[in-house]
C-alpha positions, 0 to 999 in steps of 0.5 A, a space after each residue: 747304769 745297771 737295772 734296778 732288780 732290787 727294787 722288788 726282789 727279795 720282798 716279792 719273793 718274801 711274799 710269793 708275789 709274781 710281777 705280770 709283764 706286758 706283751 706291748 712292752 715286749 714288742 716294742 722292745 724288740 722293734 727297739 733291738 731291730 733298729 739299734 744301731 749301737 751295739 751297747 744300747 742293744 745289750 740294754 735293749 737285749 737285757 730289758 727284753 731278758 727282764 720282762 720274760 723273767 715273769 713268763 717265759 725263762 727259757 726266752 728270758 735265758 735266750 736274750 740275755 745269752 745273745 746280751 753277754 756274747 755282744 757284750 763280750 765281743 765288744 769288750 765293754 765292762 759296763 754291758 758285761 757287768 749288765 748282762 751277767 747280772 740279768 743272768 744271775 736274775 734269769 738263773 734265780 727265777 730258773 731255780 738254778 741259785 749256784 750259777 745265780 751266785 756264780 754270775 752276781 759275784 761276776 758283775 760285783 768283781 766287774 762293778 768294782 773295776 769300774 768303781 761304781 758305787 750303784 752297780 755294787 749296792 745293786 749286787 750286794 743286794 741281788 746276793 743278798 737276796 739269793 742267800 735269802 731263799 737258800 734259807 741263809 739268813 746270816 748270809 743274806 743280812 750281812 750283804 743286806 746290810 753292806 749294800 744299806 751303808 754303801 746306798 747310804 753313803 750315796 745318798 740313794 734312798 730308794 736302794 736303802 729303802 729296799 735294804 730295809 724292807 729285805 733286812 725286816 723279812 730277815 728278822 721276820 723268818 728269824 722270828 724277831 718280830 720287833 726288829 722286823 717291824 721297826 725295818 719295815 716302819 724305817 722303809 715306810 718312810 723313804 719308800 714311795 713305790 706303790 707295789 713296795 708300800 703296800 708290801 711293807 704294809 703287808 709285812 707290818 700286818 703280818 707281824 701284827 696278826 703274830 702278835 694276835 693284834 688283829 685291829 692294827 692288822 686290819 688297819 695295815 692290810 686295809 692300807 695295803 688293799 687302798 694302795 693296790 686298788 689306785 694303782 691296779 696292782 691286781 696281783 697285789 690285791 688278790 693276795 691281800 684280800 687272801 690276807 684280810 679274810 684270814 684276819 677276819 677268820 681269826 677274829 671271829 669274823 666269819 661273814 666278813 672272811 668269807 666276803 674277803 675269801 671270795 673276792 680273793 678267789 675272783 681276782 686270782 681266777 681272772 689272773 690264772 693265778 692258781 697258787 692264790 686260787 688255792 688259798 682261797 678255796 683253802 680258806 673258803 673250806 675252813 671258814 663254812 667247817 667254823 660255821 658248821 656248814 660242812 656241805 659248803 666246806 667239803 665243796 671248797 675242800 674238793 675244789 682245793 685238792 684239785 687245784 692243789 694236784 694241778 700246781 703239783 703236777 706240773 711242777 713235778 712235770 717240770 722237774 722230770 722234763 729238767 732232768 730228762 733233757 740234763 739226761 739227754 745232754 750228758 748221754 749226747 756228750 758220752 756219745 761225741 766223746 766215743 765217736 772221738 775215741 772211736 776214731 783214735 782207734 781207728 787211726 792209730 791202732 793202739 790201745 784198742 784195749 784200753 780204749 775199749 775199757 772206757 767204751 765200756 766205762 761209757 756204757 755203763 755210765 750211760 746205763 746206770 744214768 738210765 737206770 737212776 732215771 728210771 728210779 726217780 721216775 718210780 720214786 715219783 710215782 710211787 709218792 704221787 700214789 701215796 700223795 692221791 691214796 692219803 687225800 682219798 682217806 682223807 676225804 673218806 673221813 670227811 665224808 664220815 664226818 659229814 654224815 654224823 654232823 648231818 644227823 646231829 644237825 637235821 636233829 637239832 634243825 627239826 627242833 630250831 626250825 619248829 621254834 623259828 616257824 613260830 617266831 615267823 607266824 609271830 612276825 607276820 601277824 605284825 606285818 601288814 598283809 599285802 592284801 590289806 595294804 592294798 585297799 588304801 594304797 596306790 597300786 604297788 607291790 612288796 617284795 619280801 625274802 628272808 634269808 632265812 625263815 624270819 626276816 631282819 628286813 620289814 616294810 610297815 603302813 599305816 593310814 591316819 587322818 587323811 596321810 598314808 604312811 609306808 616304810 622299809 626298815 633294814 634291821 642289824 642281823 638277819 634270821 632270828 636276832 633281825 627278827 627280834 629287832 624288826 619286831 621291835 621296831 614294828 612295837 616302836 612305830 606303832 606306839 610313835 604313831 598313836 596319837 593324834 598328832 601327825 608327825 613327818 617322816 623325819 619326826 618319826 625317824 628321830 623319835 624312833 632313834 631316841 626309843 631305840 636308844 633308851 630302850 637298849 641302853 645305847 651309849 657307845 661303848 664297845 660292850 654296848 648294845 649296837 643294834 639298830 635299822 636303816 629305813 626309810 618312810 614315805 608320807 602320801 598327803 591325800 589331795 596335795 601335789 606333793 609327798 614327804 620322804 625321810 631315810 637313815 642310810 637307804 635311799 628312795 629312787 624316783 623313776 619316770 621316763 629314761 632316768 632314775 632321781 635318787 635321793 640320798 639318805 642321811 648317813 646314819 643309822 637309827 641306833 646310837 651314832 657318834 655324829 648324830 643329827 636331826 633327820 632331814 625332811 624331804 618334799 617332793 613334787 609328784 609327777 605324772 605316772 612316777 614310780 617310787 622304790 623303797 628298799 634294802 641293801 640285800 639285793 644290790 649285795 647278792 653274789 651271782 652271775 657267772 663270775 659270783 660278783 655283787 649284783 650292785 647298784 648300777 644293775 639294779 637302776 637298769 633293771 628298774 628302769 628296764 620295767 618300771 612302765 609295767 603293772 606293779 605285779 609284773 614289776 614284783 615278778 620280775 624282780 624275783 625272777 632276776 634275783 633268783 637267776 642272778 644267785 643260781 646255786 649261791 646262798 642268799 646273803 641276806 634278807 631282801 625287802 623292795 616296796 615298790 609305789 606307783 603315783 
């Protein structure tokens, strides 16, 4: 039975995707071939070896299955031969050679139809198919489509008819009949169950959802599509998706969440080599920051996409110049045999030594005005290079220029912002209780405060009343001056809640502050509502018991005593409107011995650093807790900054921090 190369052809070329092989199955191939004995399983062997250079190495590929069609036609075997051809036409696609692609398909169609063998005929319909499809031939390619989808269907062969559908949905697709296309690739959806090939599809529906400008069910098809590459570690896959949804956040005004997406993109692809998905994304990454006006970060990516952009051209170009060198060489090589051979009929017998040396001549001049056309193309690609480089440096010289008149209607405008934002700070911090005031009547302890920018979205807030210590961390929606306005806020809240004599639990505290927020805001869960709120969490010191209460909505406590860290889980959700809203819970926990306790918010564990720009994440931030949660709590804070401003190094802070850490 002929291979099935269809299975990811004409979609994965579609979308520019690449299917990495393994060099383990490559050896173990090859020791199959070196113990084979049967000469047509070393023709399968030969052809699968060809198939997995496909992706790497052409000229490997090319030399396997050449000693794939000689067994095969030395054995005579129209089975192998129809294999072997096919794997050819494959080898030639990917060469870029697409007449001799066509030229060998058609060989293994008339072979399949000798031996009237219905799956190698769908096969080569579709493998045709697909060559006319990146010839541009879309009529072409939908008429052998579509032969190839009635024959899979006579034969009951789902998975054929599956990858018919997806072919034919790409067709309509570049034929701009969105609706034809998206009613293909539904159909395929059904029948299809190969990972790479759904998330494919659900890309492709995406893809014709953002055409449509319906960015939500986009999103929904691309988070599909990301969920299936992640399970089954389709890496490729999962980079250009991320390349995908970043551009839909872009579009859909998202600018934090495209820049998130752009990044993880530009991860992925760095760890593959993948440099045409690298160069999206600093593609990307340059016009996402020029939408936010950040023109320093949009010029970096900028220059950082010319060069990859350069890169990729230049090897291509030095790709098609070694081509047409070694075509040179062959023909100039073959004119020469052909003048020895003349040469020698001279010389044997001495007649027509006029007409002989004509075509010496001919030959000569032949082979001098292929020098010479050489030559041209040569200067042609230089030329175009030149003016490709003289274009991208005017280029940035206008970048440049743009740069500098932002700049200075930027620095104006900031000058004015920042006066403005300094007093709002001033404000904020006359709400904060001071370090030093907490201190008199808290446990030894430390807080850890760092706004993104010049105001905090992020606050910590205490109070001493009746006997109880009161400490919480609160994680405002927003950072900056509208996560200002809400920490402020709650700060106003918290103390009007606390004002009476009544000593309410952590828990108490927290729906009360949801009901406030709520009615104060006018909360009701529609979409042009407010839906502003705070993640936080609150510790109770009862003075004299063994005991503290703890409540969170979202962010958790962690507990740190010996080699291990309790955590104790939020509830999951918000201190705003929610449509699963429950009473908080209250927690008791006993106090042991020399316990730390950490409050915090999530701008730490989300920070980007390091030397790969990953999230600093949860797992981190226990190891480092415990790496010195034994130290005094000033060294604790100090190393907690320290790590923090290592770990971003040249890397925006993303969010504001806030770390209350306790010591019982």
């Amino acid at each position: 039975m002929k291979s099935k190369f269809t299975l990811f052809f004409c979609i994965c070329s579609f979308l520019g995707f690449e299917i990495p092989s393994q060099d383990l199955k490559k050896d173990s191939l090859l020791q199959l071939y070196i113990n084979e004995k049967i000469d047509s399983n070393k023709v399968d062997i030969l052809s699968d070896l060809s198939w997995e250079y496909c992706f790497s190495n052409t000229d490997s590929a090319l030399y396997y299955v050449e000693k794939a069609i000689k067994l095969s036609d030395e054995m005579g075997n129209l089975r192998c031969q129809s294999k072997s051809y096919s794997q050819r036409a494959t080898v030639f696609y990917f060469k870029g050679d697409l007449d001799k692609s066509i030229s060998d398909y058609l060989a293994a169609l008339k072979i399949d139809e000798q031996l009237k063998d219905s799956v190698g005929i769908s096969s080569d319909l579709m493998n045709i198919g697909s060559v006319y499809f990146n010839l541009n031939k879309y009529n072409q390619a939908l008429q052998y489509y579509q032969e190839s989808y009635k024959l899979n269907g006579l034969i009951k062969d789902t998975v054929e008819m599956s990858t018919a559908l997806s072919n034919i949905g790409a067709i309509y697709l570049k034929q701009n009949e969105l609706e034809l296309g998206l009613e293909a690739f539904k159909e395929c959806l059904i029948v299809s169950k190969e990972p790479r090939i759904r998330a494919n599809l659900y890309q492709n529906i995406a893809h014709i959802y953002i055409e449509n400008k319906d960015y939500e069910n986009s999103l929904i098809n691309l988070q599909k599509a990301l969920n299936i590459s992640e399970q089954n570690g389709l890496k490729f896959n999962e980079a250009k998706i991320a390349n995908a949804m970043a551009n839909n956040y872009s579009l859909s005004g998202q600018s934090k969440l495209a820049i998130e997406y752009a990044e993880r993109a530009l991860e992925l692809s760095k760890e593959l080599g993948a440099k045409e998905v690298v160069e999206h994304s600093y593609q990307h990454l340059s016009s996402f920051y020029a939408d936010l006006n950040n023109y320093e970060r949009a010029y970096h990516y900028r220059l950082k996409y010319i060069d990859v952009h350069d890169t990729i051209y230049n090897e291509r170009s030095n790709e098609i110049i070694a081509e047409m060198q070694t075509k040179y060489d062959s023909e100039k090589k073959e004119k020469e045999n052909e003048l020895l051979r003349v040469q020698g009929k001279i010389d044997e017998l001495e007649i027509g030594k006029k007409d002989e040396e004509l075509k010496l001549e001919a030959t000569r001049r032949n082979v001098l005005y292929g020098g010479i056309a050489i030559a041209l193309l040569i200067a042609a690609f230089i030329f175009n290079r030149l003016r490709v480089t003289r274009r991208q440096k005017l280029l940035i010289q206008e970048q440049k220029k743009a740069v500098e008149e932002q700049k200075e209607i930027v620095e104006e405008k900031n000058t004015e912002i920042t006066d403005s934002i300094n007093y709002a700070q001033r404000i904020q911090q006359a709400l904060l209780k001071s370090e030093e005031h907490v201190s008199d009547h808290f446990p030894p302890h430390f807080i850890l405060l760092k706004p993104k920018d010049i105001v905090s979205g992020d606050f910590y807030w205490a109070i001493e009343k009746q006997g109880c210590l009161y400490i919480s961390v609160a994680d405002c929606t927003g950072h900056g001056v509208p996560g200002a306005f809400m920490s402020m806020l709650g700060i106003a809240f918290l103390n009007e809640i606390n004002s009476g004599e009544e000593l309410l639990s952590p828990a108490q505290i927290l729906d009360e502050l949801r009901g406030r927020i709520i009615r104060e805001l006018s909360q009701t869960g529609s979409l042009e509502g407010s839906k502003d709120g705070m993640d936080m969490c609150i510790i109770r010191l009862n003075k004299g018991r063994e005991n503290f209460e703890w409540a969170g909505a979202n962010n958790p406590l962690y507990i740190v005593n010996g080699k291990e860290i309790k955590e104790i889980k939020a509830d999951r959700q918000p201190v705003a409107f929610s449509d699963f809203s429950k009473p908080f819970t209250n927690h008791s926990v006993q106090i042991e011995e020399s316990n730390c306790l950490y409050m915090f918010s999530d701008g730490y564990v989300d920070q980007f650093g390091g030397a790969k720009g990953k999230k600093f994440k949860t797992k981190r931030y226990k190891e480092l807790l415990l790496s010195f949660h034994k130290e005094d709590m000033e060294v604790q804070k100090s190393q907690l900054d320290n790590t923090f401003e290592s770990w971003r190094g040249d890397i925006e802070q993303i969010d504001d921090v806030c770390v209350v850490g306790l010591r019982l």
